[in-house]
C-alpha positions as CSV (number, residue, x, y, z in Angstrom):
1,X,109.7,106.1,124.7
2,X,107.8,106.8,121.9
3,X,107.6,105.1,118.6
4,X,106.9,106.5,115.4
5,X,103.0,106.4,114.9
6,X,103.0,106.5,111.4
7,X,103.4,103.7,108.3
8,X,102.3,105.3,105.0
9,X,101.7,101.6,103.5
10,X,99.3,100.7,106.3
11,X,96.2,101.4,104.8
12,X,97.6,99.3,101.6
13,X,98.5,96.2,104.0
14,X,94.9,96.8,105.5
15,X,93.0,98.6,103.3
16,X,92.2,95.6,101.4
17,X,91.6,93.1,103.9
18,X,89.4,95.4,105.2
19,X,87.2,96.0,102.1
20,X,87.3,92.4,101.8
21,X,86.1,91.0,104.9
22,X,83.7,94.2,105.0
23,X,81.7,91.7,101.5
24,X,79.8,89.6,103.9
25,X,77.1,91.5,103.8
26,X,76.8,91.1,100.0
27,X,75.9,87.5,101.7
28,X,72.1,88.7,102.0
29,X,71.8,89.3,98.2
30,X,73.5,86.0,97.2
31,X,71.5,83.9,99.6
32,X,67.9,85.6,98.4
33,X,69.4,85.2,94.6
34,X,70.4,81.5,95.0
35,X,66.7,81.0,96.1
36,X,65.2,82.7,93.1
37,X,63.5,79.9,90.9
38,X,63.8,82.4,87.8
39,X,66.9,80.7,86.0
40,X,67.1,84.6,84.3
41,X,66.3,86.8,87.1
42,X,68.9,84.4,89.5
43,X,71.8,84.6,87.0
44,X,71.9,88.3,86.1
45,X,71.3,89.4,89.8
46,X,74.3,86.7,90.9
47,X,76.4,88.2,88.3
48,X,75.7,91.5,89.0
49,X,76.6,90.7,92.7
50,X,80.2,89.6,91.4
51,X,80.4,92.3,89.1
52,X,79.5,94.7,92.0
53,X,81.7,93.5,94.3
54,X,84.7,93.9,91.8
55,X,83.4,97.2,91.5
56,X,83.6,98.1,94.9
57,X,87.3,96.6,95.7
58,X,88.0,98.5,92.7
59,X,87.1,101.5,94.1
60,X,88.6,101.4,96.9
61,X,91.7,100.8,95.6
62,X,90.7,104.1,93.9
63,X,90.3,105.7,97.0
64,X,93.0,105.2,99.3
65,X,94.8,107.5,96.3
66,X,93.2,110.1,98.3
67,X,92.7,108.6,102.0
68,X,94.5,110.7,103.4
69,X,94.3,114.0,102.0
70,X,91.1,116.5,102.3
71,X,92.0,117.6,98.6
72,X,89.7,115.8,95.7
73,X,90.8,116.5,92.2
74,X,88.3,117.3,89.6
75,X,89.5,114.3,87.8
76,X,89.2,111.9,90.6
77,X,85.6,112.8,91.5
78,X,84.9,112.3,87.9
79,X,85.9,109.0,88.4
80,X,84.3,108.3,91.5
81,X,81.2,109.5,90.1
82,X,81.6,106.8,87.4
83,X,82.3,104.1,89.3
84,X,78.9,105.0,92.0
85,X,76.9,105.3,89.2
86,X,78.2,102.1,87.8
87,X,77.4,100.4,91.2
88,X,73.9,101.7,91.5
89,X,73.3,100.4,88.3
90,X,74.8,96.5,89.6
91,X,72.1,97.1,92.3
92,X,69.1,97.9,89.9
93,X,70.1,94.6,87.9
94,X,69.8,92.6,91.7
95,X,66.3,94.2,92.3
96,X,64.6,91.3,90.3
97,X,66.0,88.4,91.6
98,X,67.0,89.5,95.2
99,X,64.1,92.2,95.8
100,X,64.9,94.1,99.2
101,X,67.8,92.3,99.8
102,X,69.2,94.3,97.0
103,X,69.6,97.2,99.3
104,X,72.2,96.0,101.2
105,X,74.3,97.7,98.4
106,X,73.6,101.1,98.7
107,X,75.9,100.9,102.6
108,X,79.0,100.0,100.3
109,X,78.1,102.7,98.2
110,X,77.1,105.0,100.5
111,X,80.3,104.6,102.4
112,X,82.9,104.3,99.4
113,X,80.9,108.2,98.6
114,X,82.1,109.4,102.7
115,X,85.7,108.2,102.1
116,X,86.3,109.3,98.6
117,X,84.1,112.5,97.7
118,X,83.8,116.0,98.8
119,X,82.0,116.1,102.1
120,X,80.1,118.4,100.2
121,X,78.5,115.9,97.4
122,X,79.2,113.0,100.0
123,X,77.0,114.2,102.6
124,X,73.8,114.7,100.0
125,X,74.6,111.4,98.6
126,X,74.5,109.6,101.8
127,X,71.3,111.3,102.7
128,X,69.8,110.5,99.4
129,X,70.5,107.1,99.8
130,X,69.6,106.2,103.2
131,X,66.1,108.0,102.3
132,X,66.3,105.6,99.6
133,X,66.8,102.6,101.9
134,X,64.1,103.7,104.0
135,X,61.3,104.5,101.3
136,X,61.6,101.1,99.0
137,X,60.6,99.1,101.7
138,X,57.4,100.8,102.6
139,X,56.6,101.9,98.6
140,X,57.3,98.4,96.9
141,X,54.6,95.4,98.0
142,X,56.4,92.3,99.5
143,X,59.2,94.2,100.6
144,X,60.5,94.0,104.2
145,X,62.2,96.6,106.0
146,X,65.0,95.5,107.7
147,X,67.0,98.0,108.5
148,X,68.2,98.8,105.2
149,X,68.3,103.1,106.0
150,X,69.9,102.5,109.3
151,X,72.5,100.4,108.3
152,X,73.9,103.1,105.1
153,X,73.5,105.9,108.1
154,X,76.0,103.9,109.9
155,X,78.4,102.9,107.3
156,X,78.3,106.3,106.0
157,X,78.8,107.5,109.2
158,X,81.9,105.0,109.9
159,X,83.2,105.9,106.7
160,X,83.4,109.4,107.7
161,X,85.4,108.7,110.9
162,X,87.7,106.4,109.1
163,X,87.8,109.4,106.9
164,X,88.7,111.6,109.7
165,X,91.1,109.7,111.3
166,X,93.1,109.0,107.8
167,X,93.4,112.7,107.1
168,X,94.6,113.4,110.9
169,X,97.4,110.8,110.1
170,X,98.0,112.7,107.1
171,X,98.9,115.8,109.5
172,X,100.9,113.7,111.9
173,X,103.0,112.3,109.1
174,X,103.3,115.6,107.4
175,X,104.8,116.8,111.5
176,X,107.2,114.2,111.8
177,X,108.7,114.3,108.5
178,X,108.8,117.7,108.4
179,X,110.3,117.7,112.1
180,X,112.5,114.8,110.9
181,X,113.7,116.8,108.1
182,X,114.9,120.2,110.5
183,X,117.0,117.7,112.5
184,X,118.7,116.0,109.2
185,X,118.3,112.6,110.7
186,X,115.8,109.8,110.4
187,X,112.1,109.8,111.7
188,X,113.2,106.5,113.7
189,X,116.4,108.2,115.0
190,X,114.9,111.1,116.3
191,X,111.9,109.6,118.1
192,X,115.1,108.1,119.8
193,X,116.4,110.7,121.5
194,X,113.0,112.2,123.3
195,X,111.1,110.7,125.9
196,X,107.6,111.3,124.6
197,X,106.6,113.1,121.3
198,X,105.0,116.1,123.0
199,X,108.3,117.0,124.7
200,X,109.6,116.5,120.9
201,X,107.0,118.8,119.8
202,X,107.2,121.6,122.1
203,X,111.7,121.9,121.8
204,X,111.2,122.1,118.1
205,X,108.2,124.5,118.0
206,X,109.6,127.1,120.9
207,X,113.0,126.9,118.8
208,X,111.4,128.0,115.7
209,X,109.3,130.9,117.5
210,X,112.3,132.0,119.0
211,X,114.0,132.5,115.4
212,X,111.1,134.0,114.3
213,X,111.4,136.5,117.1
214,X,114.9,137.0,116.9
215,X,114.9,138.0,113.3
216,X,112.9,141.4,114.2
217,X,116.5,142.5,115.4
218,X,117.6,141.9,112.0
219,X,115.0,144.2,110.4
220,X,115.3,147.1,112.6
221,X,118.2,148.6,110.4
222,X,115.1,148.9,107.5
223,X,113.1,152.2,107.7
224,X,110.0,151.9,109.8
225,X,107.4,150.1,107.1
226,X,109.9,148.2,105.6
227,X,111.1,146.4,108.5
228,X,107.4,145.4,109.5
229,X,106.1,144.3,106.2
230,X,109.1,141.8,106.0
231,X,108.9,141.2,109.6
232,X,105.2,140.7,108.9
233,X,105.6,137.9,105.9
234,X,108.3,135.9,107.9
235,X,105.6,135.6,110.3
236,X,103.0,134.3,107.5
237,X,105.7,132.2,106.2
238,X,106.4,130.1,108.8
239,X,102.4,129.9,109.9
240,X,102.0,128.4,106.9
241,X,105.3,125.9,107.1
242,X,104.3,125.1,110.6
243,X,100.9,124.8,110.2
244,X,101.1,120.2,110.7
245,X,103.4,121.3,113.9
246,X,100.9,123.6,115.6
247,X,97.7,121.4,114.5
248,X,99.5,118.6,116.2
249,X,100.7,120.5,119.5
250,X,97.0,121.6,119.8
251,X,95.6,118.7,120.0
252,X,98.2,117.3,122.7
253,X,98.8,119.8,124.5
254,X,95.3,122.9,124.1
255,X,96.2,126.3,123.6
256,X,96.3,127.2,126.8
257,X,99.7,125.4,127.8
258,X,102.4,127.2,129.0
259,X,104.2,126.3,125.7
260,X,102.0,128.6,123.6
261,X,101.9,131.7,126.5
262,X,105.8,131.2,126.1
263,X,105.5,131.6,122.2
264,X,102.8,134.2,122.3
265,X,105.0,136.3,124.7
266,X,107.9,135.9,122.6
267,X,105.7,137.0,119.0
268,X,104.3,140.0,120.7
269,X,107.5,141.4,122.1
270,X,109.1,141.1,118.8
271,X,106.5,142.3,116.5
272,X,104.8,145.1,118.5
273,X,107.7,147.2,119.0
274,X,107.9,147.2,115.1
275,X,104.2,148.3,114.6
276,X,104.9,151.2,117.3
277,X,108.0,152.5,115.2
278,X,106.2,152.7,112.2
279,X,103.5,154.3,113.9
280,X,105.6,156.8,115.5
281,X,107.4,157.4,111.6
282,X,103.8,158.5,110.3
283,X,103.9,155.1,108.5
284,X,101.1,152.8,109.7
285,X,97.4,153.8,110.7
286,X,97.0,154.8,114.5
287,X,94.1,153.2,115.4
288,X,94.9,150.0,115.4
289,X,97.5,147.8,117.0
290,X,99.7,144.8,117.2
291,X,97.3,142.4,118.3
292,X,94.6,143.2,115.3
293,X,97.1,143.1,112.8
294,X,98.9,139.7,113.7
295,X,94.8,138.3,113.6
296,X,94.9,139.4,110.2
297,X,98.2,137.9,108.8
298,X,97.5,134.9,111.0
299,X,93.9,134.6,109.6
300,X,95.9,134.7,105.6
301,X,97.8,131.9,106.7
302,X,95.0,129.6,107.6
303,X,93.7,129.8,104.5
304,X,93.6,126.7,102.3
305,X,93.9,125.4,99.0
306,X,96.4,128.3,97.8
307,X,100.1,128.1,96.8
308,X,102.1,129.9,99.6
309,X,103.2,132.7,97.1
310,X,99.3,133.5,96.6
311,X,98.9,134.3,100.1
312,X,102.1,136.7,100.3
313,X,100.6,138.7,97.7
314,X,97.4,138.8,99.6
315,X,99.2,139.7,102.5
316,X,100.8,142.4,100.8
317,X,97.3,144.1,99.5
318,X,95.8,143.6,103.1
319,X,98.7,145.5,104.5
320,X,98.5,148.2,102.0
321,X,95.7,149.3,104.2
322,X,98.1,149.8,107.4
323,X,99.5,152.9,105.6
324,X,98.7,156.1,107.1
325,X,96.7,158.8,104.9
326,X,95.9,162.4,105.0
């Protein structure tokens, strides 16, 4: 039997401990700082060390806000932005007193940037700043290199799987409650009652495919376009509901399972027949067919970041071009 694999307060319980242990390596820093006979240079870098680590834990409180979603509000990368460049400017003040050792900041940085930006100003960033890493050593005299750049590739490359791996527990929480919620009983309770979560999967996703399917009887009482136009946005509908469900059943079971054939067969023999009719009415386009036109309304439905009452009405102007015309 299979437990429920989610806890949506694990990476609170975690999260922090995490962080926490993860400040040993501000260690280097402290250790070169409490060395430094400049009474100045030693005080502000050790402050700035604390400062920067409160900074950091900060942060990543900030973060796990987002940890498990793949959407980044303006306002929180305005933030984010903030609080890197207020770190980067803790590590300038360490430079002084702590000299190379100083670097050792730019992998918390580096990998708070993986976790809580866009990939696409996170990626730069972590590039920049293992270049960084690499170049001070070799530009500034007295420095030693050790291993400064390849240690921020690694965190920001571990931050980027934890990354990952939060916003694929995202999906799998986003299945189960949403699987939960169709059998009006708890996510415990159900996980109950199947032997493994793929045989869970699979009975709720052929049951839904099946209604789908069956609701093409209902519409064949609607004249010829009308019937596959509605037909046509049930099936963007419920791609777009079950779009967790059929991530998840993907990666446990690959498309080629007999589960999928099953669904495919039951998709095609409702919705074809309706794009024949209308063709036969004089109602839709003749050359083209069943299979091109579910790619398109399956291709809307894939797309991201829009409210699902956006892509019906882009649905609805790309099957405007269906219609047949002198």
């Amino acid at each position: 039997m299979v437990a429920p694999a989610t806890d949506p307060d694990w990476g609170r319980r975690y999260g922090w401990l995490f962080a926490a242990v993860w400040l040993f390596y501000l260690g280097e820093p402290v250790s070169a700082l409490t060395k430094q006979p400049n009474l100045t240079e030693r005080t502000v870098g050790l402050v700035a060390v604390a400062l920067f680590a409160i900074s950091y834990l900060y942060m990543v409180r900030l973060a796990s806000v987002v940890r498990r979603s793949p959407v980044r509000s303006r306002a929180f990368v305005v933030r984010a932005m903030i609080g890197i460049a207020i770190m980067l400017g803790l590590f300038v003040l360490q430079i002084p007193g702590a000299g190379a050792h100083a670097l050792s900041c730019l992998v918390y940085i580096a990998a708070f940037g993986m976790v809580a930006l866009p990939l696409t100003i996170a990626i730069p960033l972590a590039v920049f700043l293992t270049g960084l890493a690499e170049a001070l050593p070799a530009a500034v005299p007295g420095w030693r290199d050790n291993g400064y750049g390849l240690a921020v590739l690694l965190g920001s490359l571990a931050a980027w799987g934890i990354r990952l791996a939060s916003e694929r527990q995202n999906r799998l929480m986003a299945a189960q409650k949403e699987i939960a919620d169709l059998a009006g009983v708890g996510v415990g309770t159900l996980y109950r009652h199947f032997p493994s979560r793929p045989d869970l999967l699979q009975a709720v996703y052929v049951e839904e495919v099946e209604a789908l399917s069956a609701s093409a009887v209902e519409l064949a009482n609607l004249p010829p376009w009308e019937g596959l136009v509605a037909w046509l946005r049930r099936f963007v509908s419920y791609a777009i509901a079950k779009r967790a469900l059929s991530d998840e059943l993907l990666s446990t079971i690959g498309m080629e399972s007999p589960v999928f054939r099953q669904c495919h067969d039951l998709i095609w023999a409702a919705g074809e027949p309706l794009v024949k009719r209308a063709q036969e009415a004089g109602a839709v386009r003749t050359d083209t067919d069943f299979t091109e036109i579910v790619k398109m309304a399956s291709g809307i439905s894939q797309v991201k970041w829009a409210e699902p009452e956006q892509l019906d009405k882009i649905l609805l102007i790309a099957l405007d071009g269906l219609r047949y015309r002198d």
